[in-house]
C-alpha positions in Angstrom: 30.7 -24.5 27.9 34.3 -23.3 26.6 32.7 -23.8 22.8 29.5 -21.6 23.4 31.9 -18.9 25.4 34.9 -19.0 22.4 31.6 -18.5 19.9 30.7 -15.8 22.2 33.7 -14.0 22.0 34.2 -14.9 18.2 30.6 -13.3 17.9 31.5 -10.2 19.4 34.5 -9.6 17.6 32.6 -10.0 14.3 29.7 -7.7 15.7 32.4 -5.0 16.6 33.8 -5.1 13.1 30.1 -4.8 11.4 29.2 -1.7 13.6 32.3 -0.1 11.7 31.7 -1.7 8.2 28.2 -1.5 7.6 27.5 2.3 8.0 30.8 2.7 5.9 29.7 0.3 3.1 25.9 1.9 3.0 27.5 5.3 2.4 30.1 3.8 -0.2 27.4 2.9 -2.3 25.8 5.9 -2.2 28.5 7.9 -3.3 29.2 5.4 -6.0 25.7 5.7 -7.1 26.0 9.2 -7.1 29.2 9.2 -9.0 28.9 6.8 -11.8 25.2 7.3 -12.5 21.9 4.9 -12.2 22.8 3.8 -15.6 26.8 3.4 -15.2 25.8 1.8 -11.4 23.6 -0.9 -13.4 26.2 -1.7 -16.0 28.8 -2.3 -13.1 26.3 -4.4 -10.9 25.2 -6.5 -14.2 28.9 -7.1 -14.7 30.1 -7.8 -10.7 27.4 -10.0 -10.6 30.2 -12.3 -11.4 32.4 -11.3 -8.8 29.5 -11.3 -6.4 28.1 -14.8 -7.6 32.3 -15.5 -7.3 31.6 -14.3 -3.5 28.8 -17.2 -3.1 30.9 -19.6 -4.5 33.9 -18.6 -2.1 31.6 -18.8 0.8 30.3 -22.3 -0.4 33.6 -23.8 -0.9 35.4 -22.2 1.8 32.3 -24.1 4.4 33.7 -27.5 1.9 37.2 -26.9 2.7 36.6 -25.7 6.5 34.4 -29.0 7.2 37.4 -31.3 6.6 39.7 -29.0 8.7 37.1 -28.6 11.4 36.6 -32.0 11.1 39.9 -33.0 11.4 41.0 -30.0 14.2 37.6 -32.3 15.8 39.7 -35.6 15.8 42.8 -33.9 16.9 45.0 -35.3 14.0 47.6 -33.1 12.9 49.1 -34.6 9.6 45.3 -34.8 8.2 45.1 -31.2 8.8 48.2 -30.6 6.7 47.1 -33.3 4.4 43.6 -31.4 4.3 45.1 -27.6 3.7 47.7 -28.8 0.5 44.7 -31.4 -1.5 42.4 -27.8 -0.9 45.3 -25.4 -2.4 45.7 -27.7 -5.4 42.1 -28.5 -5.9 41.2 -24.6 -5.6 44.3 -23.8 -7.8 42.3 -26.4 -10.6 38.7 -24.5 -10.4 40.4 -21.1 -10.6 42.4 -22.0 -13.4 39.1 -23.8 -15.0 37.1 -20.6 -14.1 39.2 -18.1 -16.0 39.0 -20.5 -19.2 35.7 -20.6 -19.3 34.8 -16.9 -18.5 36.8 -16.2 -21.4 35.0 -18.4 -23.3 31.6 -16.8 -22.8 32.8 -13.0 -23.1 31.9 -12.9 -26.8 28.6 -14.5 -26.4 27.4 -12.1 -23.7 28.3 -9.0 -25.2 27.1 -9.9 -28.6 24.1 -11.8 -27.4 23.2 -11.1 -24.2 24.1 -7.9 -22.6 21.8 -4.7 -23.3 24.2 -1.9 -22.9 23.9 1.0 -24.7 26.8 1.1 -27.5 28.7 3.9 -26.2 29.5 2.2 -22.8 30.4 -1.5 -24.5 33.9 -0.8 -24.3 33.7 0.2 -21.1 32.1 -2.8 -20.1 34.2 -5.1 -21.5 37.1 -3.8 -19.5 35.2 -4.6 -16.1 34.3 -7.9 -17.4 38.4 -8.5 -17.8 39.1 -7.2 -14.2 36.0 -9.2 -13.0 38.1 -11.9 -14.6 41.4 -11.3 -13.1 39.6 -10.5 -9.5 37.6 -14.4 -9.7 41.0 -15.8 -9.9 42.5 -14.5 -6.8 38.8 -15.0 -4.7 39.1 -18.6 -6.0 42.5 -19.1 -4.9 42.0 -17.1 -1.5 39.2 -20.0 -0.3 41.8 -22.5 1.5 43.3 -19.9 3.7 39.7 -18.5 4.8 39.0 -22.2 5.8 41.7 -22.4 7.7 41.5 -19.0 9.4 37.6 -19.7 10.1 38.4 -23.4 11.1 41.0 -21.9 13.3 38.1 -19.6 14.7 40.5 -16.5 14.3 37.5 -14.0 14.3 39.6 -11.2 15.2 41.8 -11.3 12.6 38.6 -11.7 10.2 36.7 -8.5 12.2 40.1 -6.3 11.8 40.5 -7.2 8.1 37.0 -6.8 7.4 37.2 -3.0 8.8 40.3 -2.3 6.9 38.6 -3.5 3.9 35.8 -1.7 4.3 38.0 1.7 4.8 40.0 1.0 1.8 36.3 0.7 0.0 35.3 3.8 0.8 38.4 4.9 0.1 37.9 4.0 -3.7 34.5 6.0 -3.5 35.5 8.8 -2.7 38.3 8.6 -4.9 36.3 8.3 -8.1 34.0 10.8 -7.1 36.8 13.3 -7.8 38.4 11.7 -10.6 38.6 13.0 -14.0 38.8 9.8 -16.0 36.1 7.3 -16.6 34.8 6.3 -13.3 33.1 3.3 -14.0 36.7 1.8 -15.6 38.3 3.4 -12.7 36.0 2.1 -9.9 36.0 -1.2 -11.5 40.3 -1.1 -11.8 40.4 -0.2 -7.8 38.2 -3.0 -7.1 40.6 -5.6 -8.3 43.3 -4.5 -6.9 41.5 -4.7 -3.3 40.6 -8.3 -4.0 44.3 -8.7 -4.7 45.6 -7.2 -1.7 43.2 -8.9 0.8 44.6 -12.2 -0.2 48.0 -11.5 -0.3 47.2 -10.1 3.4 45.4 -13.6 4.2 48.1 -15.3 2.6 51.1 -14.1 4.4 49.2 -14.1 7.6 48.3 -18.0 7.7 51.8 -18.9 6.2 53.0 -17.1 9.5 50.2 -18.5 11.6 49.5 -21.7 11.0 51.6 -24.9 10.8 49.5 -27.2 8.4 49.8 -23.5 5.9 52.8 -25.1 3.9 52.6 -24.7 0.1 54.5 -28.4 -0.7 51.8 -29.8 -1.8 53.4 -32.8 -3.6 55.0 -33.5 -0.3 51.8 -33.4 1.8 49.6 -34.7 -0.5 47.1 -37.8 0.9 45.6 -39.8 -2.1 42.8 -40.7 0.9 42.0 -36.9 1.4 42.1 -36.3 -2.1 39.5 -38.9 -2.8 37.0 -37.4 0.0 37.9 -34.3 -0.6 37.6 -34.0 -4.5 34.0 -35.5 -4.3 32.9 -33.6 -1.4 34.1 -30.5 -3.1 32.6 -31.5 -6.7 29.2 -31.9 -5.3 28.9 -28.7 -3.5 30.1 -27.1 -6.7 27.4 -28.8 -8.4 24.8 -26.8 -6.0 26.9 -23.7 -6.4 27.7 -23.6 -9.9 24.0 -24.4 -10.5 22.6 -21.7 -8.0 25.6 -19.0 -9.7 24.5 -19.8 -12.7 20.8 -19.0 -11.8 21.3 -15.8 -9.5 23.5 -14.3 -12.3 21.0 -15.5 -15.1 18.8 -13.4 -13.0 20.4 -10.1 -13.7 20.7 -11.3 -17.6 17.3 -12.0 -17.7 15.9 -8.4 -16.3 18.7 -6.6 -18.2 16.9 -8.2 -21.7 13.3 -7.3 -20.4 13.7 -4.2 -18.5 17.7 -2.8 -19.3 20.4 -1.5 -16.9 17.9 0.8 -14.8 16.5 -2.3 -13.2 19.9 -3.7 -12.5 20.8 -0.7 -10.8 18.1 -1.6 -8.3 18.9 -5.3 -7.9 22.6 -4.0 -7.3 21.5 -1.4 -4.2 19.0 -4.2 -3.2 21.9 -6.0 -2.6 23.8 -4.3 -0.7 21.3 -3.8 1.4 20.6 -7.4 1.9 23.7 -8.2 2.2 24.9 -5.5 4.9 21.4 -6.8 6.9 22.2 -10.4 6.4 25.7 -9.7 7.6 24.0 -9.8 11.3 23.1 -13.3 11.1 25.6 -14.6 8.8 28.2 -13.1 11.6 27.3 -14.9 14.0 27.1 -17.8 11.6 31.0 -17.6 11.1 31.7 -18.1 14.7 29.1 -21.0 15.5 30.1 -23.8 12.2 33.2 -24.2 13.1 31.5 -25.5 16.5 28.4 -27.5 14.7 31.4 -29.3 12.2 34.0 -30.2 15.5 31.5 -31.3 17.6 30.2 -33.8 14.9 34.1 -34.9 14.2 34.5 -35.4 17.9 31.6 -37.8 17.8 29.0 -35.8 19.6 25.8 -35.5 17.0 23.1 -34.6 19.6 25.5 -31.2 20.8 25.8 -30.8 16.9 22.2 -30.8 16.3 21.3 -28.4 19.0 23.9 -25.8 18.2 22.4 -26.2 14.9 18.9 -25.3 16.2 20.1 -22.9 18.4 22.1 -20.9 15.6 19.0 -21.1 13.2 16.8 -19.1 15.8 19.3 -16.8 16.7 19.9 -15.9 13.1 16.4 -15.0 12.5 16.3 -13.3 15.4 19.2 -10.9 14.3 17.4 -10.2 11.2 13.9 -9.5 12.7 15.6 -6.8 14.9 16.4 -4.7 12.1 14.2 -6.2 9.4 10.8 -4.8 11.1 11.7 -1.1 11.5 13.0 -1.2 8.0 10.3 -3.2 6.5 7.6 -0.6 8.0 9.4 2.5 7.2 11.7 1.6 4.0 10.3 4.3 1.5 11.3 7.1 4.2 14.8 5.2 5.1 15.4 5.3 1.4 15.2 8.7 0.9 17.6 9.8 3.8 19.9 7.3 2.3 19.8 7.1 -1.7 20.0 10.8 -3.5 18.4 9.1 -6.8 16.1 6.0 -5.9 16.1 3.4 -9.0 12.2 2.0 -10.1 11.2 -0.7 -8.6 14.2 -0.8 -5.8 11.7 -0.8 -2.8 9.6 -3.3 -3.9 12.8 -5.4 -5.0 14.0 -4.8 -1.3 11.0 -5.9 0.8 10.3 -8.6 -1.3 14.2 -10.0 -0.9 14.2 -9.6 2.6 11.0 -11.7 3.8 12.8 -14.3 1.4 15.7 -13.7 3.3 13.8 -14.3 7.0 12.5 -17.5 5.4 16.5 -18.8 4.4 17.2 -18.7 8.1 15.2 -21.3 9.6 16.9 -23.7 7.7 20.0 -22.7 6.7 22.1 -23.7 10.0 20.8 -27.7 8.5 23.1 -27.4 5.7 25.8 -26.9 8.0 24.9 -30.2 9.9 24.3 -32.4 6.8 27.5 -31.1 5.4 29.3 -31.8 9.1 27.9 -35.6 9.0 29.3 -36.0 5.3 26.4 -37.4 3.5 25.3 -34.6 0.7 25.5 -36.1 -2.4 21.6 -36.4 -2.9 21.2 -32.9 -1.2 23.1 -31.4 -3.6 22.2 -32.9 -6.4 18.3 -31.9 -5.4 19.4 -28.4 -4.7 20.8 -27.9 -8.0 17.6 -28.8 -10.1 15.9 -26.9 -7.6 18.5 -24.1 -8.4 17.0 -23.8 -11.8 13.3 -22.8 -11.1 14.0 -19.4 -10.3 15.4 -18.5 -14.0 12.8 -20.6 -16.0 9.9 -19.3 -14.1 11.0 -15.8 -14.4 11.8 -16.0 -18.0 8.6 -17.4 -18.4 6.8 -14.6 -16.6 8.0 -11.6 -18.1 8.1 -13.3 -21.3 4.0 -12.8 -20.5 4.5 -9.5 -19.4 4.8 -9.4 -15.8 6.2 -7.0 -13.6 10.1 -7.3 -12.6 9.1 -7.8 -9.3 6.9 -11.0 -9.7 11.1 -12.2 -9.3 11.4 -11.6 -6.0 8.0 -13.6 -5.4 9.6 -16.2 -7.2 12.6 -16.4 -5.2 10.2 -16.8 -2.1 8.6 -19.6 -3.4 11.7 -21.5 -3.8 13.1 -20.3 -0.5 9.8 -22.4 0.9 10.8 -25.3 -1.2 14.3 -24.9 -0.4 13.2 -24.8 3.3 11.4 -28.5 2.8 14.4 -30.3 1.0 16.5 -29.2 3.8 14.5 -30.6 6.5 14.1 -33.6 4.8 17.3 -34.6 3.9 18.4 -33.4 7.9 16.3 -36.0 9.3 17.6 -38.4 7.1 21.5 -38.1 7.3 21.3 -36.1 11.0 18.7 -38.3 12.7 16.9 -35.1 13.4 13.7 -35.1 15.2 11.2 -32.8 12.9 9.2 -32.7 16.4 11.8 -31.0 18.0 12.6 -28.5 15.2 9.8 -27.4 14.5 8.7 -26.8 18.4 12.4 -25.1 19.0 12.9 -23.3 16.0 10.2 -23.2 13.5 7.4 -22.3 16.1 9.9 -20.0 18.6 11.1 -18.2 15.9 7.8 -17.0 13.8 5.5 -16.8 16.9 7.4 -13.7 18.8 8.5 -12.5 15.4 4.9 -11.6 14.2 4.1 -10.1 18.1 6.8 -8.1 17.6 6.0 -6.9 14.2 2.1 -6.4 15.6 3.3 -3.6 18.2 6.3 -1.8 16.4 3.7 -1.0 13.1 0.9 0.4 16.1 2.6 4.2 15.4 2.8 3.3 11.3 -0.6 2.8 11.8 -1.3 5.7 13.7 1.2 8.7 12.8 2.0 10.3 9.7 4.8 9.6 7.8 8.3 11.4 8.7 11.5 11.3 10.4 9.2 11.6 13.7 7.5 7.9 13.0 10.7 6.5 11.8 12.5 7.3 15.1 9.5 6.0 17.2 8.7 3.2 16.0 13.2 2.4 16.1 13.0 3.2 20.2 9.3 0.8 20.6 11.5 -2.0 18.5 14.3 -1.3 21.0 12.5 -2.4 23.9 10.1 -4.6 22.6 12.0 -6.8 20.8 14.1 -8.3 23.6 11.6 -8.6 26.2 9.3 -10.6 23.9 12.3 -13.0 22.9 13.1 -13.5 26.4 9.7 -14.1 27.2 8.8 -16.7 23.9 11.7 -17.1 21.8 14.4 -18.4 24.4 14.2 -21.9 26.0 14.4 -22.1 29.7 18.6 -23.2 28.9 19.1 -20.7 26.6 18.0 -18.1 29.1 20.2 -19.1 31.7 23.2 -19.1 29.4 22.8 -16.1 28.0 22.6 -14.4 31.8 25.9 -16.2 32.0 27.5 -14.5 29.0 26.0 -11.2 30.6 27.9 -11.7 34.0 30.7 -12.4 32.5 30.4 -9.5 30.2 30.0 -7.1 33.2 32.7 -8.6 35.3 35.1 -8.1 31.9 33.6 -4.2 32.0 34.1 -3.5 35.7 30.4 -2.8 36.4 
C-alpha cells in the first residue's frame, strides 16, 4: 500500500506540473508559428525531428538505465547501484560521442539529396541542423541522471523543472516574436542553449542528491554490470535506433512528396499529441519505477497487475480529453492556431486514435523489460519498426494522400499491440485471459459508451463555441461515473476511495 500511495503522490506532483506546462507549451507554439511562418515552422520541425526522435531515444534509454537501478534499489544493494550509475555514464558518454560522428556524417547527404527546402532558407537550415547536433549530445549524455532521478521516484523535482522549462520556452517565443534577426536561426540557437541548461541543472542536482552519482567511473566500474548492461542497452537501441530512424524517415519522406507545408502540420500535430499523451505518460513516470522494484524484489504477480492496472488508467487519461477533442477539433483549432496548415486535422485525429491504441499495451514493455528477457522483442520490434516508412513510400509513390500515413501508423500500432502480448506471456507468465478481461475489455467497452453520449449534442447542435462548451461539461460528468460503474474493478474502486480520504483529510474538508 506505501508503493500505490508514493505513485499517488508522485502522480500528483506530475499532474500539478502539466496543468502549468501544457496550456504554456500550446500557446508557445502558436506564437512560434505565428512568428517564423508555416513554411520557416516546417523547415524547423523537419530539422528537430532529430532532436525530437533524440527525445524518444532519451526516454527509451533512460527506462534501460532506470530498470537496472530500480532493479537494484529492488534488491536493496547499494554498491550495484553505484556500479549501475558509472557503466550507464560511460556507456551514454560512448553513443553520444558515436551520435555526433555520424550525424555529421549524413549532413551533406541530406541537404544535397534529401531535404526540399527552398534555396534561400538552406543556409539557414543547416545552422539548425548544427545546433540540433550540439543539443543531441547533451540529451544523450543527460539520460543516466534522469534514471536515477526517476528510479529515485523524485517527481517533484521532475514536476518543478518541467514548469521552469516550460516558462523558459515560452520565454524564447515570445522573444523571437520581437526580434529583428532571423527568427528561425534565433529560435533554433535558444533551443540549444535550454537543452544545455536543463542538464547542467540535473547534473548538479543528482551530484548533490544522490550517493551512487559519483563520476569515477574507472573506480566503480563492475565488468558484471557492464556485461548486462551493455547488451541490455544495445538491444533497446536496436528497437530505438530502428523506430528513430523510421519516424524521422517519415518527415523525409512527406517533405519529398508534399514539401515543408506538410511538415508544418506533422510538427503542430505533434505537439498536440504530445501535450495530450503527457496525461498518460505522467502517470507512467510515477508507476515503472514500481512495476521494475517489485519484479527485483521477487514479487511478479504485484508486477503484472500494476502493469494492467497502469495500462487502463493510461487510456483512461487519454479518453477524457481525446473525445471532446476528437468531436469538436476543427472548432478547437481555430480558437487555437491563427493559420491552420493542410491536412493538420486529419493528421491529428488520425495520430490520436493510434495513440489510444499504444496504451493498452504499452505498460507490457515495461514488464518484459523488468523481467530482463527482451532480446527477441526487440529484435521483432525493429523489423516491425520498418513498415511504416516502406509502406508509405510506397503509397504516395502511387499517389496517395499524405494522410493514408497516419492510417499506416495505426495498422502497425495493431501489430505492435500483438507482438507485445505475445512476447508478455512468454517472458511474464501473463495470463492473456486476464488481460484481456481487465484491460483490453474494461478499457474499450466504457470508452465507446462514453464517446456514444458526449457526441448526442455534436449530433444535435450546430457548430460553435456553444457545442464545444456542452458537450466539455456532459464529458465532465459522464466520463467518471461510467468508469466507476465499468472500467474499475471492485479493488480498484475501494483504493481509489482510499486515496480520496486521504486526499480530503490532507485538505481539511
Amino acid at each position: 500500500m506505501k508503493a500505490a500511495n508514493r505513485v499517488v503522490k508522485n502522480t500528483m506532483y506530475l499532474y500539478a506540473r502539466m496543468g502549468i506546462t501544457i496550456f504554456s507549451s500550446l500557446y508557445a507554439t502558436r506564437l512560434i508559428l505565428n512568428a517564423l511562418g508555416v513554411s520557416d515552422f516546417g523547415i524547423f520541425n523537419l530539422i528537430a525531428g532529430l532532436i525530437s526522435m533524440l527525445i524518444f531515444l532519451n526516454t527509451s534509454m533512460t527506462q534501460a538505465s532506470q530498470r537496472f537501478m530500480s532493479y537494484a534499489q529492488g534488491k536493496g544493494d547499494k554498491k550495484e547501484q553505484v556500479s549501475v550509475f558509472s557503466v550507464s555514464m560511460m556507456l551514454h558518454l560512448v553513443v553520444a560521442i558515436l551520435s555526433i560522428i555520424i550525424l555529421e556524417l549524413v549532413e551533406p547527404f541530406l541537404f544535397e539529396h534529401v531535404l526540399k527546402i527552398d534555396l534561400d532558407r538552406v543556409d539557414a537550415a543547416k545552422t539548425i541542423y548544427q545546433y540540433m547536433v550540439v543539443s543531441s549530445f547533451f540529451i544523450i549524455l543527460s539520460v543516466p541522471y534522469d534514471a536515477v532521478i526517476n528510479a529515485h521516484e523524485n517527481m517533484l523535482f521532475v514536476a518543478i523543472l518541467g514548469i521552469f522549462e516550460s516558462f523558459l520556452k515560452l520565454g524564447i517565443a515570445l522573444f523571437i516574436t520581437y526580434t529583428l534577426s532571423d527568427r528561425l536561426v534565433v529560435y533554433g540557437l535558444l533551443a540549444l542553449c535550454l537543452s544545455i541548461i536543463i542538464m547542467l541543472i540535473k547534473v548538479i542536482y543528482s551530484i548533490k542528491k544522490y550517493e551512487e552519482v559519483q563520476l569515477n567511473i574507472k573506480k566503480n566500474f563492475d565488468r558484471l554490470v557492464f556485461h548486462k548492461m551493455s547488451k541490455f542497452i544495445g538491444y533497446t537501441l536496436l528497437g530505438s535506433v530502428t523506430s528513430l530512424v523510421a519516424n524521422y524517415g517519415i518527415g523525409l519522406v512527406l517533405n519529398v512528396f508534399f514539401g515543408t507545408i506538410v511538415n508544418a502540420a506533422q510538427g503542430i500535430v505533434a505537439q498536440v499529441s504530445g501535450q495530450l499523451g503527457a496525461f498518460a505518460n505522467t502517470m507512467m513516470k510515477a508507476l515503472n519505477p514500481m512495476i521494475t522494484k517489485s519484479e527485483g524484489a521477487g514479487n511478479r504477480e504485484m508486477m503484472l497487475d500494476a502493469s494492467f492496472v497502469g495500462a487502463k488508467i493510461a487510456f483512461f487519461l487519454l479518453v477524457f480529453f481525446y473525445v471532446p477533442i476528437l468531436l469538436e477539433m476543427p472548432i478547437i483549432f481555430k480558437y487555437w492556431l491563427v493559420n491552420i496548415p493542410d491536412y493538420t486535422i486529419v493528421f491529428c485525429t488520425l495520430l490520436l486514435l493510434r495513440n489510444l491504441v499504444e496504451q493498452l499495451y504499452l505498460t507490457l514493455g515495461t514488464a518484459i523489460i523488468s523481467v530482463g528477457n527482451i532480446k527477441h522483442l526487440q529484435i521483432t520490434n525493429s523489423i516491425l519498426n520498418i513498415f511504416p516508412l516502406v509502406i508509405s513510400y510506397i503509397l504516395f509513390s502511387l499517389g496517395f494522400q499524405p494522410y493514408y500515413l497516419y492510417i499506416v501508423f495505426f495498422v502497425y500500432a495493431l501489430l505492435q499491440g500483438g507482438i507485445y502480448i505475445f512476447f508478455a506471456k512468454k517472458e511474464c507468465g501473463m495470463s492473456l485471459e486476464k488481460y484481456f478481461k481487465k484491460v483490453v475489455f474494461r478499457s474499450l467497452f466504457p470508452s465507446a459508451l462514453i464517446f456514444v453520449i458526449v457526441a448526442i449534442p455534436h449530433v444535435m447542435m450546430q457548430e460553435g463555441l456553444e457545442r464545444l462548451l456542452t458537450i466539455i461539461v456532459i464529458n465532465l460528468f459522464v466520463f467518471p461515473s461510467v468508469i466507476w460503474l465499468f472500467g474499475l474493478t471492485e479493488l480498484e474502486q475501494q483504493f481509489v476511495k482510499q486515496v480520496v480520504d486521504k486526499i480530503k483529510i490532507k485538505m481539511h474538508l
